[in-house]
N, C-alpha and C positions, 0 to 999 in steps of 0.2 A: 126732813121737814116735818112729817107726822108728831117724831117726837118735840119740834121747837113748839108745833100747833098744842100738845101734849101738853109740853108745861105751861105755854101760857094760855091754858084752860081752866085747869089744875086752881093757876095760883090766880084768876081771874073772880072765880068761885072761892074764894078764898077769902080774894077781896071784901068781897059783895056781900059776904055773911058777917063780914068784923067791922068794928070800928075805924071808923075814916084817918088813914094813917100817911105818909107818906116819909119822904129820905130829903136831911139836910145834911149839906156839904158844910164841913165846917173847916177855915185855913187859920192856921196860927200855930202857936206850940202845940205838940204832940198831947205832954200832962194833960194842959189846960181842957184840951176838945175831951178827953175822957172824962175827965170830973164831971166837966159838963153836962155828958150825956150821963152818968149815973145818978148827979144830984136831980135830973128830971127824969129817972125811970125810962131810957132809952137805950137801943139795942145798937150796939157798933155794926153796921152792914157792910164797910169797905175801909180797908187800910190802903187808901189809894197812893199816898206819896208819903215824903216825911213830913207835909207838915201840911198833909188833905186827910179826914177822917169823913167820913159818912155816917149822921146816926138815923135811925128809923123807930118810928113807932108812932102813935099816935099823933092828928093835927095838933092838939092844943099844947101836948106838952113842945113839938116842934118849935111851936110859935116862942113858947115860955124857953125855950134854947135859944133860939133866934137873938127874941132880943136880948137875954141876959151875957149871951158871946158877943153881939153887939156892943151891947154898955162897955167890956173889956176889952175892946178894939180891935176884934177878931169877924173877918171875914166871914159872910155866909152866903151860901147861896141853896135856896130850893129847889128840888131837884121836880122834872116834871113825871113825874109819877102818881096813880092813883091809890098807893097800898103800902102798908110797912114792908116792906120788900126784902130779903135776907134778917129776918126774925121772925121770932114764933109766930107772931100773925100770920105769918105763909103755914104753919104747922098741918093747915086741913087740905095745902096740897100736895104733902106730901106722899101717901100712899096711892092717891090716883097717881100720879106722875109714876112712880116705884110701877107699880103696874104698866102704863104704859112702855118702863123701859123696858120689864121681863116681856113683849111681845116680840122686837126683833131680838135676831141674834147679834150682842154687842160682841167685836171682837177687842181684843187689848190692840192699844193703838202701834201701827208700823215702826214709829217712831217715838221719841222721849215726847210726850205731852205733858204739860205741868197743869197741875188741877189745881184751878183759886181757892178752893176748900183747905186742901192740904199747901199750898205754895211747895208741890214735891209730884214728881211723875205718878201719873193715873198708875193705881195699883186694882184697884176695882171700879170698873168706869160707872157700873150701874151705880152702887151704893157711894160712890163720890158723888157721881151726878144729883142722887137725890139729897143728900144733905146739904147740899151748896141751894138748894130754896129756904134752907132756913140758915143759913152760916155766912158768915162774915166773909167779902172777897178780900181776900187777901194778895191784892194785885200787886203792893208797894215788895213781897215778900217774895212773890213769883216771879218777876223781874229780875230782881235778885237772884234767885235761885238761876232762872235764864244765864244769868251774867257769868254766874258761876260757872253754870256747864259750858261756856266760851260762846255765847250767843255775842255779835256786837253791832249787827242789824238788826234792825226793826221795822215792820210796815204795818200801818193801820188801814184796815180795809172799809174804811167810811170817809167821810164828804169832812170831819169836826176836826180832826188831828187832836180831840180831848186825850185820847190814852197815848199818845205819840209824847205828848206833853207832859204826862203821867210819869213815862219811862223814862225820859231825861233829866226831871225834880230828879228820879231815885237815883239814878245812876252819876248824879252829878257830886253825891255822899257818898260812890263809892271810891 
């Protein structure tokens, strides 16, 4: 728990020094949600399904995404967050957090864990853990990866069954 208090300390101060940013869910083709976010200067933060991307970075360009995936008849929805969340805007919480994680001692995990950073079993949990505050989740890939290693259960440990819903878009392509 120290460390979950850790990072979202980290990336709270992070927040509060940058520009007012937050993360839009964008559903429709694949291309289309990237163009999108490039032709407004936004950062990809979640490859969530095949056809859910997440872009983050500033309110206004968000808004200027919004509607323009709008006009094209592409789903959005605002995600409720106060920060560009998984892009450089996190960049100044990076080192506190790296810090926080050199205080306990992290063991490599008992079992395969797959890291949203890499969508591939934790190879260095510290420095995966810390780049995954500025790096894209790649959850659509880690599922996958799960599927691979012959995962064919799944439980989502929250009240939403969002990621439960996640895992069966991807898996319904494979």
């Amino acid at each position: 728990m120290r460390l979950v208090l850790a990072r979202a300390s980290a990336m709270q101060r992070a927040e509060q020094n940058g520009e007012p940013g937050g993360l839009l869910a964008v559903m429709g083709p694949r291309e289309r949600a990237l163009e999108l976010g490039e032709r407004h200067g936004l950062t990809l933060a979640a490859d969530n399904e095949p056809e859910q991307l997440v872009l983050s970075g500033p309110v206004v360009r968000l808004h200027a995404a919004r509607a323009q995936a709008r006009a094209c008849g592409m789903k959005t929805v605002r995600l409720r967050v106060p920060a560009a969340l998984h892009s450089s805007a996190m960049r100044p919480a990076v080192a506190p957090f790296g810090r926080a994680l050199g205080a306990p001692t992290l063991n490599a995990p008992r079992m395969v864990v797959i890291a949203n950073v890499t969508a591939a079993p934790f190879v260095d949990v510290a420095s995966e853990l810390t780049r995954g505050v500025i790096s894209c989740v790649r959850w659509r890939e880690s599922v996958l990866a799960l599927h691979a290693a012959g995962v064919r259960s799944y439980r989502e440990m929250g009240a939403h069954g969002v990621l439960l819903g996640l895992v069966q878009r991807t898996l319904a392509t494979v």
